[in-house]
C-alpha positions in Angstrom: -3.9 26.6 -5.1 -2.0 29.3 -6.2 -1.3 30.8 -2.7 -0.6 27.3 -1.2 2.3 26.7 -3.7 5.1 29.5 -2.2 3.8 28.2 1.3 5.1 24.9 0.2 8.2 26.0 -1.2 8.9 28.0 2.2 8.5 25.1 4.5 10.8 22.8 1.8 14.3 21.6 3.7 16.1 22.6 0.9 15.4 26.6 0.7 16.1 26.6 4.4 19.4 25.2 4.3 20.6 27.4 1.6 19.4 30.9 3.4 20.6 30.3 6.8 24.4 28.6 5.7 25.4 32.5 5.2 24.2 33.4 8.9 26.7 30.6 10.5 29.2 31.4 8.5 29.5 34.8 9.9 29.0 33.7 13.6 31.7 31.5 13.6 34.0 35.0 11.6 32.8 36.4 14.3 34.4 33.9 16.4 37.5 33.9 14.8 38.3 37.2 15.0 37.5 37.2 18.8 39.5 34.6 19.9 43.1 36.5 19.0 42.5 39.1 21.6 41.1 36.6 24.4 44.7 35.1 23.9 46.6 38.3 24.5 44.8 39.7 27.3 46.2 37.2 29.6 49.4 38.1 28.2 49.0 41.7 28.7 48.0 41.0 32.7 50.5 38.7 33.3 53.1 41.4 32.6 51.3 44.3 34.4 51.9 42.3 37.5 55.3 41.5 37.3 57.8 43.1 40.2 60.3 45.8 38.6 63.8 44.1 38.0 65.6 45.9 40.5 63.0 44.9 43.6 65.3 42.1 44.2 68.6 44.0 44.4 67.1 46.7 46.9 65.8 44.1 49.0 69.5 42.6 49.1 71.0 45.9 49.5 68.4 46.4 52.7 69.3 42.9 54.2 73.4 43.7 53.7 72.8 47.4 55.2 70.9 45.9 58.3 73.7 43.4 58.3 76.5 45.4 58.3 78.1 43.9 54.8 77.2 46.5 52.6 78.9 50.7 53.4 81.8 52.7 53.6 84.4 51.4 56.1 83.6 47.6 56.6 87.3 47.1 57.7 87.8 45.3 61.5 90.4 48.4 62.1 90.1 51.8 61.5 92.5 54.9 61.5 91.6 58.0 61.0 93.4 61.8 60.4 91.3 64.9 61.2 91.8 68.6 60.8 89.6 71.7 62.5 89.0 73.7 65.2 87.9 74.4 68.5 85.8 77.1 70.3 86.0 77.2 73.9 83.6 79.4 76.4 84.3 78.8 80.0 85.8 80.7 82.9 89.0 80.6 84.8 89.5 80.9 88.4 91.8 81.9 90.8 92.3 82.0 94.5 95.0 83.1 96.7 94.9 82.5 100.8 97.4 83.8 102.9 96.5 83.8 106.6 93.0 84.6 107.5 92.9 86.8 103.9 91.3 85.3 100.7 91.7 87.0 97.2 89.3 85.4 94.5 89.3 86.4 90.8 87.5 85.2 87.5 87.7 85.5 84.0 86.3 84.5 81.1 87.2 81.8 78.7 86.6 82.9 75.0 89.2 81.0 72.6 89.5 79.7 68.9 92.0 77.9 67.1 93.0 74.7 65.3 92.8 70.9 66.5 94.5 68.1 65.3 92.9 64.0 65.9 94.3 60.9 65.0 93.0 57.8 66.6 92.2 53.7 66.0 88.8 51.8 65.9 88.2 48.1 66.2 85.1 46.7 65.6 83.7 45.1 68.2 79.8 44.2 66.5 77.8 45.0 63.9 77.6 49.1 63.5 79.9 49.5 67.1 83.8 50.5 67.3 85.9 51.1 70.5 88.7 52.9 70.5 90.9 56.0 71.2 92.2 59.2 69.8 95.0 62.0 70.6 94.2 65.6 70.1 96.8 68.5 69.6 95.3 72.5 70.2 98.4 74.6 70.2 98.7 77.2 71.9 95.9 77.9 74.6 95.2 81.5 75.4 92.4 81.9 77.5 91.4 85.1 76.7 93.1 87.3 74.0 97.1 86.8 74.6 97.1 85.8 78.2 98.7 82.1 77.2 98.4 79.5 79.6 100.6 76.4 77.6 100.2 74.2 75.1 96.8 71.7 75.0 96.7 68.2 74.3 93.8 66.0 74.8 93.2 62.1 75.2 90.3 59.9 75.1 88.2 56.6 75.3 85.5 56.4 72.7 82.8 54.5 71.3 81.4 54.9 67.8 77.8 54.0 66.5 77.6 53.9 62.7 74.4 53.4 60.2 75.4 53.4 57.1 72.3 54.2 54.8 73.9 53.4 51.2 76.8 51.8 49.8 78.7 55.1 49.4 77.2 56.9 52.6 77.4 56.4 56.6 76.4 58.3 59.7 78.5 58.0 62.8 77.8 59.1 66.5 80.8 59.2 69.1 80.4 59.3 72.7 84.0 60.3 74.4 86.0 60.7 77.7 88.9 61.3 78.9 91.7 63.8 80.0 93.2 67.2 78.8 96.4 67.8 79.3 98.6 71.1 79.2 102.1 71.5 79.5 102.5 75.1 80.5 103.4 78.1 79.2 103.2 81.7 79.4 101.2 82.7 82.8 101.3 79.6 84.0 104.7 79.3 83.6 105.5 82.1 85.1 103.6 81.8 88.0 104.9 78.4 88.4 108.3 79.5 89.2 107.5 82.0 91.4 105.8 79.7 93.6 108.8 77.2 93.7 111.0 80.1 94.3 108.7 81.1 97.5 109.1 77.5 98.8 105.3 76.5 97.7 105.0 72.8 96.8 104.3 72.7 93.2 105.5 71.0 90.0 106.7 71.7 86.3 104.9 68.9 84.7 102.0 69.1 82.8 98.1 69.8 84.4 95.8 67.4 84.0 91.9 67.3 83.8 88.8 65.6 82.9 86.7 66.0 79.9 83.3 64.4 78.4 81.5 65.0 75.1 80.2 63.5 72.1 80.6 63.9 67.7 78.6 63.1 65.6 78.7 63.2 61.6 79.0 61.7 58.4 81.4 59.2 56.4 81.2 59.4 52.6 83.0 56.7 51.0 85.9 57.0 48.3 86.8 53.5 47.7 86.8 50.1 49.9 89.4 51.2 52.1 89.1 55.1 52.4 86.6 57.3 53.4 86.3 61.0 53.9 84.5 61.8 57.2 82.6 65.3 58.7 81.8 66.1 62.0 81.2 68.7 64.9 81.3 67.9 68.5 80.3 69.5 71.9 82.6 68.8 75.2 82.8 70.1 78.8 86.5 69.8 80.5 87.4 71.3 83.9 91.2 71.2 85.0 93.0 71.9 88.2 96.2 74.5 86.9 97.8 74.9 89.9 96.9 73.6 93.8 99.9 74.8 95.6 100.7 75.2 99.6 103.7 76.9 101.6 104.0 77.7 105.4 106.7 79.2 107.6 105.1 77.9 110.9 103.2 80.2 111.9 101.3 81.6 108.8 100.1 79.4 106.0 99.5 80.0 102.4 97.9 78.6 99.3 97.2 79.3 96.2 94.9 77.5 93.5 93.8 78.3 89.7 91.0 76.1 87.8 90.1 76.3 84.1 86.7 74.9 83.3 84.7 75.4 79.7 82.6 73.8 77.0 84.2 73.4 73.5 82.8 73.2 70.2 84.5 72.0 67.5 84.2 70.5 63.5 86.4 68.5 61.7 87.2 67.5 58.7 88.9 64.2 57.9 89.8 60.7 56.1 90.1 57.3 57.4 91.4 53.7 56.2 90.0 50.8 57.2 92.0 47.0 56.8 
C-alpha cells in the first residue's frame, strides 16, 4: 500500500499539469525570440539584390552615345582652327629633251615646317560629317634651301566620329584633293628662262593631286568648343613644269615632277552651332 500511494499521485491530472506548464512556456520564448530574425532576413535579401543607383544612368548614357545625343561637338556645323607641321619624304624629278638627247636627274625630298587648317563640317548622319578644309605650308624647300614656292593645299573630306564619353570623342578623316604652289625660288627662276627661250609655259600656280587620311581625338571644353589632336599620313605627286619649244627643225622639252608622302600632327579647337 505504501508503494501504490506515490504511483497514484504520479498518474493524478493535477501534478501533471503543474510540471509540464514550465516546459511550454519556454517553447513558445523560444518562439518568440525566433520570429524577429525570420522577419529581417527577407529584409536583408531584398536589399542585397537591388541594382546600384547609377545602373540606370549608364544605361541612358550608353543608349545616347550609340545615338549620337550625348559627346563633345553635337552641333549640325562645325569649324575648326588647327596648328602643326608637316614632314615630307619624296623625290623630285627632272627631265630635259633637246633633239635626240635626254638629261634625267633626281633628288630627294626631305622637308619640315609648319601647317596651317581651317575647314567646315556638316553633319550629314549620326557619327558622319562632310566637308572641306584649306591648308597653308609656307615656304617649300625640297631639300635644304633649294625653294621651290609657296604650298597651299585643298581638300574634300569625310569625318567618322565615336565619341566614348560625354567629354571625350575619337575622329577618323579620309581626304582628297589638290596641292597647289605658287612658285618661287628655282621654280621661278627656271620659269622665266623658259618663256624667255620661247617654251610654252605659265606663271600661275602648279597643281597636283593628293590623298590621305587623320585620325585623332576631340576632348570637349564646353557644349560648343572642343579641343582636337591628330596626325595624318598623305601621298601627293605634282606636275611643276611640262613645257615645249621648237624652231622647226629641232624640238625641245623640258618637265619637272615633285612626288612624296607627308606626315603631319596637329593641334587644334573647333565650334560647333
Amino acid at each position: 500500500m505504501m508503494l501504490l500511494a506515490p504511483m497514484l499521485l504520479l498518474a493524478s491530472p493535477g501534478w501533471a499539469a503543474e510540471g509540464a506548464a514550465p516546459k511550454v512556456e519556454a517553447k513558445a520564448s523560444t518562439t518568440e525570440d525566433a520570429a524577429p530574425s525570420a522577419e529581417e532576413a527577407p529584409a536583408d535579401a531584398g536589399a542585397a539584390e537591388e541594382p546600384p543607383a547609377d545602373a540606370g544612368a549608364k544605361a541612358a548614357d550608353k543608349e545616347a552615345l550609340a545615338a549620337g545625343k550625348l559627346g563633345p561637338s553635337l552641333g549640325t556645323h562645325l569649324v575648326f582652327l588647327e596648328f602643326g607641321f608637316r614632314q615630307d619624304l619624296g623625290t623630285f624629278s627632272r627631265r630635259e629633251v633637246v633633239g635626240a638627247n635626254v638629261q634625267t636627274q633626281q633628288d630627294d625630298v626631305d622637308t619640315f615646317g609648319p601647317m596651317f587648317h581651317i575647314g567646315f563640317l556638316e553633319r550629314v548622319a549620326n557619327r558622319v560629317r562632310v566637308g572641306g578644309a584649306f591648308a597653308y605650308a609656307g615656304n617649300y624647300n625640297y631639300e635644304g634651301n633649294n625653294l621651290l614656292g609657296q604650298m597651299l593645299t585643298l581638300d574634300m573630306r569625310v569625318e567618322y566620329g565615336i565619341n566614348v564619353s560625354k567629354k571625350w570623342g575619337f575622329i577618323a578623316t579620309p581626304r582628297f584633293g589638290m596641292s597647289l604652289l605658287i612658285p618661287g625660288g628655282e621654280l621661278a627662276d627656271r620659269i622665266n628662262e623658259l618663256q624667255l627661250a620661247g617654251f610654252d609655259t605659265w606663271s600661275g600656280p602648279r597643281y597636283g593631286f593628293l590623298a590621305g587620311i587623320d585620325a585623332g581625338a576631340r576632348f570637349g571644353l564646353t557644349d560648343w568648343l572642343s579641343a582636337r589632336a591628330t596626325i595624318g599620313y598623305a601621298w601627293f605627286i605634282m606636275l611643276l613644269l611640262n613645257s615645249h619649244a621648237s624652231d622647226g627643225t629641232i624640238s625641245a622639252a623640258q618637265s619637272w615632277t615633285l612626288q612624296a608622302s607627308r606626315l603631319s600632327g596637329n593641334l587644334g579647337l573647333e565650334v560647333t552651332f
